[in-house]
N, C-alpha and C positions, 0 to 999 in steps of 0.2 A: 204689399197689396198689388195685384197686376193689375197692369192701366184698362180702361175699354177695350183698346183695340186689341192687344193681344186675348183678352176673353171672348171678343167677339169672333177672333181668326177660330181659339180653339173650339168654339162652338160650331162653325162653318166646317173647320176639317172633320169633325164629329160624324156629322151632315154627311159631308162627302165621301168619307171613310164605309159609312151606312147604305151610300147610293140613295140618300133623301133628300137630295136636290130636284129643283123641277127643270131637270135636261132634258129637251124633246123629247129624247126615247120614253123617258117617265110618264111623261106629258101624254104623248100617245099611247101607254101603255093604261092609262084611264080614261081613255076614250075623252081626253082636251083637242080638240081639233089647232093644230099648228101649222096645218097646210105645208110646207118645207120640214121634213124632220133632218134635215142635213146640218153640221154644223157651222156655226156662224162664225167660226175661225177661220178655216181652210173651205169651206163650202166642199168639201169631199167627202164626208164620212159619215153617216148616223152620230146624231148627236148623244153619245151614252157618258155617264160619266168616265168611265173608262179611255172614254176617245176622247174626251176637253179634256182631260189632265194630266194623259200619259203619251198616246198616240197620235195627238194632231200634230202634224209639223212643227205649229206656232211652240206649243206645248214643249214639243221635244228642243226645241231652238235654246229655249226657257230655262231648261231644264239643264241643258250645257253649261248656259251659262252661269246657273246658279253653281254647278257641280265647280267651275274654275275659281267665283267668289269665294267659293267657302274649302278651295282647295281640296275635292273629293270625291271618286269615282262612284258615284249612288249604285243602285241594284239597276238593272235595264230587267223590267218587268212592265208586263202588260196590266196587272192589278195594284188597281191604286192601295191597300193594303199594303203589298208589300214594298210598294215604290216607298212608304211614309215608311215604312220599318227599316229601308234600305239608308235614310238618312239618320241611324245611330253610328257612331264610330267608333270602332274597338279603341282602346287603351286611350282613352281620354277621358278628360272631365266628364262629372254629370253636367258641368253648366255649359263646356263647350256643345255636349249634345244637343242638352235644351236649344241651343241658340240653332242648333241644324233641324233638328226637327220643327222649330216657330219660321223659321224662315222657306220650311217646308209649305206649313201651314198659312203663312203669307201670299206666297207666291200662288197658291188653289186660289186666294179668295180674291187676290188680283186680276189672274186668268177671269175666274167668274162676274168679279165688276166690271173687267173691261169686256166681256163677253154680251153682257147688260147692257152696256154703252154704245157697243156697234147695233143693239136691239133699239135700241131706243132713239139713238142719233142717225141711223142708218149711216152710222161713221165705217172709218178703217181699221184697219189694226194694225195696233203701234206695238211690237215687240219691246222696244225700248224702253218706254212708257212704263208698261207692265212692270217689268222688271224692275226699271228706278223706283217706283212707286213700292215695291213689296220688298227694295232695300231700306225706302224711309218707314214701313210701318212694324218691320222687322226687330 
């Protein structure tokens, strides 16, 4: 039986895989007024899902260092599609995958909690943080 949290992540990466998260650009794209559509990572870029997940700084930092944890060069791709497909591993396990592709799927819904967080606290951003947090829910 999978626990909450992992059903919850695969549900979320579904989401994000779909681009049916409410990222600025989204937001604005049905006329939600968000006044700033920049986003709230780096304050530089249109907030698309594509830029929270793949292309923000914070993102790519993220993304390093997941690639060093789990010992593996992911795909350098601008779509979040492929960036999730790029964490299968030739000639291994189906279960060591699994665990690459959930900690794929961790690490999005971390970025978007903590993304949430600096929304809502009018906090910083903790690269760290993120990360630690989407190693314990992984």
């Amino acid at each position: 039986m999978r626990s909450k949290g992992v059903s919850t992540a695969m549900v979320f990466g579904w989401r994000a895989l779909l681009d049916r998260l409410l990222s600025r650009a989204n937001l604005e794209r049905t006329s939600v007024g968000v006044g700033c559509n920049l986003c709230l990572l780096c304050n530089k870029e249109v907030e698309t899902i594509q830029h929270l997940f793949i292309t923000c700084k914070v993102a790519q930092h993220l993304w390093i260092k997941c690639d060093n944890w789990l010992g593996i060069t992911s795909v350098t791709s601008n779509d979040v599609k492929c960036h999730f497909c790029g964490f299968s591993i030739n000639k291994v396990s189906t279960k060591v995958n699994k665990v690459s592709k959930g900690m794929w799927l961790t690490l999005v819904k971390e970025i978007w909690t903590h993304r949430n967080r600096v929304i809502s606290n009018n906090g910083k951003v903790d690269e760290v943080k993120i990360f630690v947090l989407a190693q314990m829910h992984g």
